[in-house]
PANUKOL-74007 format. One record per atom (N, C-alpha, C): residue in three letters; x, z, y. Coordinates in steps of 0.02 Angstrom, whole numbers, padded with zeros to 5 digits, always signed. Example, Ala and Ser with C-alpha at 12.3 -4.5 7.8 and 13.67 -1.06 7.14 Angstrom:
2
ala+00660+00390-00284/ala+00615+00390-00225/ala+00660+00390-00165/ser+00642+00354-00112/ser+00684+00357-00053/ser+00645+00394+00002/
This chain:
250
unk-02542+03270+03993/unk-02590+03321+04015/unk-02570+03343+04085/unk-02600+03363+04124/unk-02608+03384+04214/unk-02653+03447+04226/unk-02607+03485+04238/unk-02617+03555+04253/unk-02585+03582+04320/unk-02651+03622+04358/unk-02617+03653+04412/unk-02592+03592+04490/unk-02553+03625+04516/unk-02543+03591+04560/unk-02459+03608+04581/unk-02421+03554+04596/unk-02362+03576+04604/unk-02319+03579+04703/unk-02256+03561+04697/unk-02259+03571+04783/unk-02287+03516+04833/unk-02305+03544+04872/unk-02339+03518+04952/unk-02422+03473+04878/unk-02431+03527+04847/unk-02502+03476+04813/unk-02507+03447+04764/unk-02437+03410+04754/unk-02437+03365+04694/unk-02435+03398+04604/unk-02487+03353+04561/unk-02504+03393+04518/unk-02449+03415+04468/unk-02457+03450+04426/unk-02383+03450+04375/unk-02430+03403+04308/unk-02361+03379+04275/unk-02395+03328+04229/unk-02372+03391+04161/unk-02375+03392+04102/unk-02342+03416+04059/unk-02330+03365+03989/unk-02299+03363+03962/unk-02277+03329+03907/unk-02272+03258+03937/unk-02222+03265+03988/unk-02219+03223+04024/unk-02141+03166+03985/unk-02179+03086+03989/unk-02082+03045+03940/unk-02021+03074+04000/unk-01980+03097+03940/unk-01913+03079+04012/unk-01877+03035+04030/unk-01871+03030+04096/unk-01837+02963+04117/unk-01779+02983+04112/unk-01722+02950+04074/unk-01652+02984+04057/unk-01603+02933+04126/unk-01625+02934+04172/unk-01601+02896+04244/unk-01600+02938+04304/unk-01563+02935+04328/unk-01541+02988+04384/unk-01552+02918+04459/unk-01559+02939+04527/unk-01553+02903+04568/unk-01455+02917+04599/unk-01444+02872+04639/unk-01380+02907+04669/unk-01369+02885+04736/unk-01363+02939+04766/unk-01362+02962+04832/unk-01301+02914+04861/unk-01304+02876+04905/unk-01275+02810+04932/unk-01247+02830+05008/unk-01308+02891+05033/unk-01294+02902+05135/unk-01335+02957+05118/unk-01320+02986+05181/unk-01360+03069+05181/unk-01343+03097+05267/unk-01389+03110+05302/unk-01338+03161+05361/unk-01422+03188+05373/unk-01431+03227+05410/unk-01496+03262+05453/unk-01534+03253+05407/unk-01553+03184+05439/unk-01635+03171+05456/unk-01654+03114+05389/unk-01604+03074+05360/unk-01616+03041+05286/unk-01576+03052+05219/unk-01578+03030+05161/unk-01579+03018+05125/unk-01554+02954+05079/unk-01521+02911+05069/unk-01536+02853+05030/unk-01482+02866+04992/unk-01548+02828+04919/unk-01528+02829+04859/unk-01524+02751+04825/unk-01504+02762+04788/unk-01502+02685+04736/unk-01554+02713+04683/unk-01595+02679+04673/unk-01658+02716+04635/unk-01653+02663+04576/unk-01645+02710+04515/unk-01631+02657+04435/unk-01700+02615+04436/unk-01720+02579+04382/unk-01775+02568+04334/unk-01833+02631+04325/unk-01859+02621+04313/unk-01899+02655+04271/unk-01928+02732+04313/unk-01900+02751+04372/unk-01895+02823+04390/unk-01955+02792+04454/unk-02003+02848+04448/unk-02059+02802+04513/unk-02028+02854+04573/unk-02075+02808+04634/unk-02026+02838+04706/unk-02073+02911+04718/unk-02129+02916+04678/unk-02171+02995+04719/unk-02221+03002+04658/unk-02234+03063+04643/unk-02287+03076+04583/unk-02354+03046+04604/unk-02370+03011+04531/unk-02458+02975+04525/unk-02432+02980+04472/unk-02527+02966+04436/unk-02526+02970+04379/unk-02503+03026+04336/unk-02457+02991+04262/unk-02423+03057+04223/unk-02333+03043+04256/unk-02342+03038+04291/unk-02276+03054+04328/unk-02262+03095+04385/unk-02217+03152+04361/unk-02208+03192+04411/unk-02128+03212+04424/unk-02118+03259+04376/unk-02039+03242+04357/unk-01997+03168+04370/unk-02037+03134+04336/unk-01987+03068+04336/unk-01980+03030+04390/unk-01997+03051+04441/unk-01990+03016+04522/unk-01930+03047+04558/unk-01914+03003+04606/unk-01866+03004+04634/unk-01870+03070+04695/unk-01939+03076+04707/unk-01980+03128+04754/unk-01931+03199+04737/unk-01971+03212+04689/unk-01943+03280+04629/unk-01902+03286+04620/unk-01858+03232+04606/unk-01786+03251+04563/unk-01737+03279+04644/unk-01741+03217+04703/unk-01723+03242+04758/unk-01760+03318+04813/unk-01777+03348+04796/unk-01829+03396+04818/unk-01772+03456+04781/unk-01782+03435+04718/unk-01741+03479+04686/unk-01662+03492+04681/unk-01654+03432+04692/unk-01577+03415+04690/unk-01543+03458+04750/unk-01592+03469+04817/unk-01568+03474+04893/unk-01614+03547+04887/unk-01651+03556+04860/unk-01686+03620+04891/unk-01703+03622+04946/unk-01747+03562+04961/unk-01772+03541+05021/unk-01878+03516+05017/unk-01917+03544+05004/unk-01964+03542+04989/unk-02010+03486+05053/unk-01980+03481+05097/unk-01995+03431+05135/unk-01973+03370+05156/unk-01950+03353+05103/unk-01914+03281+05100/unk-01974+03233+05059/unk-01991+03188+05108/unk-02014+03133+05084/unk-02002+03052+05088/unk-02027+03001+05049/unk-01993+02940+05065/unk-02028+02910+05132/unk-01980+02878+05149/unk-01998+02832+05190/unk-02044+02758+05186/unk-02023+02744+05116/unk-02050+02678+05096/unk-02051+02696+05012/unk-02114+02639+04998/unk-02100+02662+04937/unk-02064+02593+04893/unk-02053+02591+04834/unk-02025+02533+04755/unk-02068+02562+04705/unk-02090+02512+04683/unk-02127+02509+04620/unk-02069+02525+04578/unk-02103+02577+04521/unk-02080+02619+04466/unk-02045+02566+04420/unk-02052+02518+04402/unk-02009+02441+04385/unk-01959+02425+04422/unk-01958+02436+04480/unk-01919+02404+04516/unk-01847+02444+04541/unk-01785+02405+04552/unk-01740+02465+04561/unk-01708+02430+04621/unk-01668+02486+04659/unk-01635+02476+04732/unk-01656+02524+04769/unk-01605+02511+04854/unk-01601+02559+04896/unk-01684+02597+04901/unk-01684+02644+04917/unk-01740+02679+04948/unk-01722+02757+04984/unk-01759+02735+05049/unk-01728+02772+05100/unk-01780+02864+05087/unk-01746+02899+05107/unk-01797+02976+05097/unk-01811+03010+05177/unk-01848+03042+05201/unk-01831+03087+05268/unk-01845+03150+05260/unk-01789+03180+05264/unk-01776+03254+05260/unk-01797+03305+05296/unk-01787+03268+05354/unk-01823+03318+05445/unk-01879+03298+05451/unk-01937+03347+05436/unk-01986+03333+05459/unk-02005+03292+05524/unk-01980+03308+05562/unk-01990+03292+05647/unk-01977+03228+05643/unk-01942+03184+05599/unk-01910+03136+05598/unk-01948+03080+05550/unk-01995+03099+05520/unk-02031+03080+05466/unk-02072+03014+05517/unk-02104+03002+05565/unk-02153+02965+05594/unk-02096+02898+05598/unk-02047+02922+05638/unk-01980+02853+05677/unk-01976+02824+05610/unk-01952+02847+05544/unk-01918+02820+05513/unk-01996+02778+05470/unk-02023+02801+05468/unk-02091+02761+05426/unk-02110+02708+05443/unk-02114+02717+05549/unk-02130+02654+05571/unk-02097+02601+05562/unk-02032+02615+05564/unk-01998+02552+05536/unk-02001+02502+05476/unk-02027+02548+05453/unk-02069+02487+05371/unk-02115+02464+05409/unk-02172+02521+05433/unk-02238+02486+05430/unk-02233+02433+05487/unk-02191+02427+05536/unk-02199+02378+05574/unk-02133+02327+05561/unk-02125+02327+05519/unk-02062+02261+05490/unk-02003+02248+05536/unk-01990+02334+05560/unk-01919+02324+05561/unk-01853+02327+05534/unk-01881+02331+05488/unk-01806+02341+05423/unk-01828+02270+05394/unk-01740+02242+05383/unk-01747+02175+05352/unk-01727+02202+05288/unk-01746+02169+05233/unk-01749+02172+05167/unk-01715+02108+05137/unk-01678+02148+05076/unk-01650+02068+05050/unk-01652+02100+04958/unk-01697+02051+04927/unk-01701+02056+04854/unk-01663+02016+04809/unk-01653+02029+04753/unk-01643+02001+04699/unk-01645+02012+04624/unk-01656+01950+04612/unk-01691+01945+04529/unk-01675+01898+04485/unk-01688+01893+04432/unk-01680+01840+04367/unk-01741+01813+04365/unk-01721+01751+04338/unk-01798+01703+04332/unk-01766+01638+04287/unk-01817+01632+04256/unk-01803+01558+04216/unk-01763+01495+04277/unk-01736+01467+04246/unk-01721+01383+04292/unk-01758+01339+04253/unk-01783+01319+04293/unk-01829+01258+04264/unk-01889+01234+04322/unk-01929+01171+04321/unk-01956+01152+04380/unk-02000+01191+04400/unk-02014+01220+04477/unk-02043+01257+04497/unk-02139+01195+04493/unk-02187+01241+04483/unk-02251+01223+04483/unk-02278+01251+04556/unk-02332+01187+04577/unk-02369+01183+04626/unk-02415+01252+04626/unk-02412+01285+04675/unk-02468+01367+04663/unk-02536+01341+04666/unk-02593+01382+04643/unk-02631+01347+04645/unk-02691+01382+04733/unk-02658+01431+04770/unk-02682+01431+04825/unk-02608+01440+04857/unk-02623+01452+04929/unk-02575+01462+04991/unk-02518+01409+04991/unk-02464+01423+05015/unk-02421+01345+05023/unk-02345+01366+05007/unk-02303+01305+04996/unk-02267+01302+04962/unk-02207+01271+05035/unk-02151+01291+05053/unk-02149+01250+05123/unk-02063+01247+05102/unk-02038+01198+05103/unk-01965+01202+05076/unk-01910+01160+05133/unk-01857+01208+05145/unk-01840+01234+05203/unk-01789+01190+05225/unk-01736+01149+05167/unk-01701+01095+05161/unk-01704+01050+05123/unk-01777+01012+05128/unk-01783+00949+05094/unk-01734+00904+05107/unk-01735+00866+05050/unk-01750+00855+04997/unk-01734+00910+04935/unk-01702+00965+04951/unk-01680+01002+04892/unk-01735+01059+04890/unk-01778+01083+04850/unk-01824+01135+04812/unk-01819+01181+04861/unk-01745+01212+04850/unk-01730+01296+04876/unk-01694+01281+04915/unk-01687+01328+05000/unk-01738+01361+04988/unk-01816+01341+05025/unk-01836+01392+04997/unk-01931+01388+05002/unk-01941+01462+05046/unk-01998+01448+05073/unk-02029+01493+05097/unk-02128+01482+05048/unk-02136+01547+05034/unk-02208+01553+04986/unk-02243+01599+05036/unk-02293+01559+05053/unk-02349+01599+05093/unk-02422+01594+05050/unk-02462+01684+05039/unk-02489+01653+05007/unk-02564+01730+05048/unk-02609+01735+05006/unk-02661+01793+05019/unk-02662+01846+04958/unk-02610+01899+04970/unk-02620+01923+04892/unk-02649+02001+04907/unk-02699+02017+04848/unk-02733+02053+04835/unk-02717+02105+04809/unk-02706+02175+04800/unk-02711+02231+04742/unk-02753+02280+04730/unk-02791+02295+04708/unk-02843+02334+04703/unk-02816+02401+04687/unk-02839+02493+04691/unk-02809+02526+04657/unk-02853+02547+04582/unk-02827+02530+04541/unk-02832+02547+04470/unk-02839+02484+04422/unk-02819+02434+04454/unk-02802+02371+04428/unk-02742+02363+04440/unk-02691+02331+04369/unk-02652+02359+04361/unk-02602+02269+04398/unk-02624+02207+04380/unk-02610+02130+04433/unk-02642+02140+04489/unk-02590+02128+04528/unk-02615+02090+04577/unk-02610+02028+04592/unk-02675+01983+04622/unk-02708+01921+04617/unk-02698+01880+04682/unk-02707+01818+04686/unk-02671+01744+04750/unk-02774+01751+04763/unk-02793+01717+04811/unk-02851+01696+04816/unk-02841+01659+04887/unk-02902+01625+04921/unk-02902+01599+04955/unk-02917+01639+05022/unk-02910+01644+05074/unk-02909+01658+05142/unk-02837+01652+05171/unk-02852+01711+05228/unk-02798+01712+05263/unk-02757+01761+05252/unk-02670+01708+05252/unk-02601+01725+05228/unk-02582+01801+05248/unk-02568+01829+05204/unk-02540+01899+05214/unk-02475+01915+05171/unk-02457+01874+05129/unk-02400+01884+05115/unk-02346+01811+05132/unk-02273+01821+05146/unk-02236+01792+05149/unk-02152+01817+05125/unk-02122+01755+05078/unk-02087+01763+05066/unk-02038+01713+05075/unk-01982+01715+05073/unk-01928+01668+05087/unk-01862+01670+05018/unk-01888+01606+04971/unk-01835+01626+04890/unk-01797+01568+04902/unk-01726+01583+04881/unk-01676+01554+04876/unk-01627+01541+04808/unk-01625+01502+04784/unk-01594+01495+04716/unk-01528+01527+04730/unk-01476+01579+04690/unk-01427+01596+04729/unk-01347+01568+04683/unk-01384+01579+04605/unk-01354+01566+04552/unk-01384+01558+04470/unk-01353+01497+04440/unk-01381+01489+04380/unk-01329+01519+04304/unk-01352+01564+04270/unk-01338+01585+04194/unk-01371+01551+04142/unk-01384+01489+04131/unk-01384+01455+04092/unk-01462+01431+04090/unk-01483+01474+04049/unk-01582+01454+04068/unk-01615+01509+04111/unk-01556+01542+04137/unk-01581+01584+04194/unk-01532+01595+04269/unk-01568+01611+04312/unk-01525+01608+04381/unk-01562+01667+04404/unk-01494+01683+04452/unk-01524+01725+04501/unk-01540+01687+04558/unk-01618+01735+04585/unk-01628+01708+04639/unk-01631+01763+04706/unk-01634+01762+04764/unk-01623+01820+04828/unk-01686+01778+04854/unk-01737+01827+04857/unk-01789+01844+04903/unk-01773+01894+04997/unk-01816+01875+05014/unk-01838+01899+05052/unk-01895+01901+05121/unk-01935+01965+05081/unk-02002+01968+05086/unk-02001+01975+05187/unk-02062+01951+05197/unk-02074+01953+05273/unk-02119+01988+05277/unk-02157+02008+05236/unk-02217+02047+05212/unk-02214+02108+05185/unk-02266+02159+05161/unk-02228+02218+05112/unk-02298+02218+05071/unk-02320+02164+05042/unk-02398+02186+04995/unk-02363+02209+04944/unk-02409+02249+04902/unk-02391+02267+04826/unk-02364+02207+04765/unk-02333+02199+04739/unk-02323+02161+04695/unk-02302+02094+04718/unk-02288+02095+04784/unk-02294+02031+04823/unk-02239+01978+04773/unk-02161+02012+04784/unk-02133+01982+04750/unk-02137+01943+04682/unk-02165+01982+04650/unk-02171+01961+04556/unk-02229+01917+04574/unk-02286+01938+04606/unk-02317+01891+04628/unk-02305+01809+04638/unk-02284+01801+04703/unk-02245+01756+04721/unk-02213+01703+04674/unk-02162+01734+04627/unk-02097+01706+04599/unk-02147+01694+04517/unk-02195+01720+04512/unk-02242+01718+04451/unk-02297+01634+04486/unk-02320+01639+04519/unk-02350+01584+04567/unk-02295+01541+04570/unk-02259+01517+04572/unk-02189+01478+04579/unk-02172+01436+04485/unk-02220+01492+04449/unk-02191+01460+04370/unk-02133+01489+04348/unk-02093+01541+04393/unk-02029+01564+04379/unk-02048+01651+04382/unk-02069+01680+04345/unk-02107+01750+04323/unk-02013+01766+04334/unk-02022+01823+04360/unk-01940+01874+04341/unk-01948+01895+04257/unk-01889+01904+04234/unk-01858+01937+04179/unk-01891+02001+04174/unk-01912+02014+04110/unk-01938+02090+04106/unk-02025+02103+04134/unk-02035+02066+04172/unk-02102+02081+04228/unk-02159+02087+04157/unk-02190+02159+04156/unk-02234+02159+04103/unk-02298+02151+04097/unk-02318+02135+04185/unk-02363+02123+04226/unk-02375+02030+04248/unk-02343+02022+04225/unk-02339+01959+04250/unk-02301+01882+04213/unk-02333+01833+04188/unk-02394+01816+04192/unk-02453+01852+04163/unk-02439+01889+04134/unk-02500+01922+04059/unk-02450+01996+04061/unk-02503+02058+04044/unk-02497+02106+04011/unk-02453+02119+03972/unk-02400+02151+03959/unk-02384+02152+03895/unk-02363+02244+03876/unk-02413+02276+03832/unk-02379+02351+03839/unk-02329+02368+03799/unk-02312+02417+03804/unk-02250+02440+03792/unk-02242+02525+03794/unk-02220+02564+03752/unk-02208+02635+03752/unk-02191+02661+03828/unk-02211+02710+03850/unk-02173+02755+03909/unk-02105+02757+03914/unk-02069+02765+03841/unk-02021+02784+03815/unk-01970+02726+03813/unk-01986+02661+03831/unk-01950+02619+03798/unk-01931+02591+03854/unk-01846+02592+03832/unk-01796+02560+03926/unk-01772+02518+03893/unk-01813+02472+03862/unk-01775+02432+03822/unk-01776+02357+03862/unk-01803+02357+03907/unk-01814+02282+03944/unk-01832+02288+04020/unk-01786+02311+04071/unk-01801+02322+04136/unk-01833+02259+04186/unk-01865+02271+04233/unk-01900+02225+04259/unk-01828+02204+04301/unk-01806+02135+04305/unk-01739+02117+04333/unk-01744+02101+04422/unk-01761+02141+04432/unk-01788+02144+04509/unk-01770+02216+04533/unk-01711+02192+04581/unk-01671+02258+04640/unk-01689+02253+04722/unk-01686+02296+04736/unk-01703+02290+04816/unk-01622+02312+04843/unk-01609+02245+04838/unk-01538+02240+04862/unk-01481+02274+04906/unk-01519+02251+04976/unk-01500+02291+05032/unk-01551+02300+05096/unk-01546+02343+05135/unk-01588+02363+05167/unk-01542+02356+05241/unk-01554+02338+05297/unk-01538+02362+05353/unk-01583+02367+05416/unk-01557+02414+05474/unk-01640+02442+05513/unk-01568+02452+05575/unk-01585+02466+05620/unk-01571+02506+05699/unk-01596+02600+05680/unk-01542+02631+05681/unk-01579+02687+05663/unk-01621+02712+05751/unk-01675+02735+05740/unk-01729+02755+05778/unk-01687+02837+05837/unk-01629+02845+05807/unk-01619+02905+05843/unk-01529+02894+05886/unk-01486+02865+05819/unk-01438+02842+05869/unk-01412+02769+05877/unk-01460+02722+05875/unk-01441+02684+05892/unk-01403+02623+05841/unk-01392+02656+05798/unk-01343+02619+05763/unk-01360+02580+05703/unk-01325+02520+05697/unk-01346+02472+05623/unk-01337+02493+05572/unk-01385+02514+05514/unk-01378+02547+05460/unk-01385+02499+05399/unk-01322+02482+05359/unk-01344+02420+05306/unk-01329+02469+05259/unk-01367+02446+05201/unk-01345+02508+05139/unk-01373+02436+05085/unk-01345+02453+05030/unk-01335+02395+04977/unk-01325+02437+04905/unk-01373+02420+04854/unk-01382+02432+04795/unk-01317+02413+04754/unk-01317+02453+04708/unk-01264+02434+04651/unk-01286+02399+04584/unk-01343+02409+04574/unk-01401+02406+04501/unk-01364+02344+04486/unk-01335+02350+04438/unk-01346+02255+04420/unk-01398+02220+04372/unk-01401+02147+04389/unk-01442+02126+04362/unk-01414+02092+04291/unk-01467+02107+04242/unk-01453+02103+04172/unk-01484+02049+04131/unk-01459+01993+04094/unk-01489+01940+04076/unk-01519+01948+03992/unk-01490+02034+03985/unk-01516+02063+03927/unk-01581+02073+03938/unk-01610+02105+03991/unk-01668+02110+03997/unk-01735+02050+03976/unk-01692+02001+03969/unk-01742+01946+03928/unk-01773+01994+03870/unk-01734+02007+03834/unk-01750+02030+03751/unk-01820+02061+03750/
């Protein structure tokens, strides 16, 4: 249920699941924020989530009502995510996503087994004769209130670069990294490939599941992050702890 309105607008949810996951604060000075953001905790209230974002819990944590993210992670997804605290400071640090200056480096679980031909965009592999690595260029779509996002034909807007990194038996990890920032790009991608991530409940097919239930995390971290900070100059690498879990099959 959604009642009222809570700070800078956002609604309050009530009888809201709790996310029993905390984020943890990794760097902090002025003007950011970064956290290691669990599973399950989304980065800013939508929907019946309000409490359980990373937005809120840090707002509260700092008693800082003007702290917002910089970038956002899907509520599945876990790893660094940067916050900006100083208003004034909020534009520098944003642009740097939106114009792809922060390099990104992912990783995930995925079946081993032969990768399949996609059926649009291209498949381009980087040290033939060997598979990986690949670069996946493809046109991907997301609509808002559709819950997949879809490959179709035109022109390429997403790109990714996957690398086999390590194999656990009928599963490996693999390290992405996106050149792109579409929604879902990743699961996308690595789902188009025949190799769906661990956990992905979205991908190939639907599958629901309680609010309540942390019983199978999507096995996909946003690893590490590094940028030029916009004010002094300096190389900022920051690197997730989350590990990845081959329980999450179950």
């Amino acid at each position: 249920m959604i009642v009222g309105s809570g700070q800078r607008g956002h609604r309050i949810v009530l009888e809201e699941p709790p996310i029993p996951f905390e984020p943890r604060v990794i760097y902090e000075d002025q003007r950011i924020i970064v956290v290691d953001k669990p599973h399950f905790l989304a980065t800013m209230p939508r929907g019946m989530w309000y409490a359980g974002t990373v937005l809120i819990r840090m707002r509260q944590l700092y008693g800082e009502p003007n702290i917002i993210p910089a970038h956002r992670l899907d509520r599945a997804t876990a790893g660094v995510l940067v916050l900006v605290r100083d208003p004034a400071a909020r534009r520098a640090y944003q642009m740097l996503f939106q114009e792809h200056r922060v390099s990104k480096v992912y990783q995930c679980l995925a079946p081993v087994r032969p990768m399949v031909r996609p059926r649009t965009g291209t498949v381009r592999h980087l040290d033939p004769p060997r598979v990986f690595p690949l670069e996946r260029r493809s046109r991907v779509i997301k609509r808002r209130g559709i819950l997949q996002a879809w490959e179709e034909r035109g022109p390429i807007n997403a790109i990714t670069r996957v690398e086999l990194t390590a194999g656990r038996g009928c599963l490996a990890t693999y390290t992405l990294y996106p050149q792109t920032g579409k929604t879902h790009q990743l699961r996308v991608h690595m789902n188009s490939l025949g190799l769906p991530i661990v956990g992905d409940d979205l991908y190939p097919r639907i599958r629901t599941r309680s609010y309540d239930d942390f019983s199978r995390p999507l096995q996909l971290v946003a690893r590490r992050l590094e940028f030029t900070d916009p004010y002094t100059g300096v190389k900022r690498t920051f690197t997730s702890s989350v590990p990845l879990d081959p329980q999450g099959e179950a």
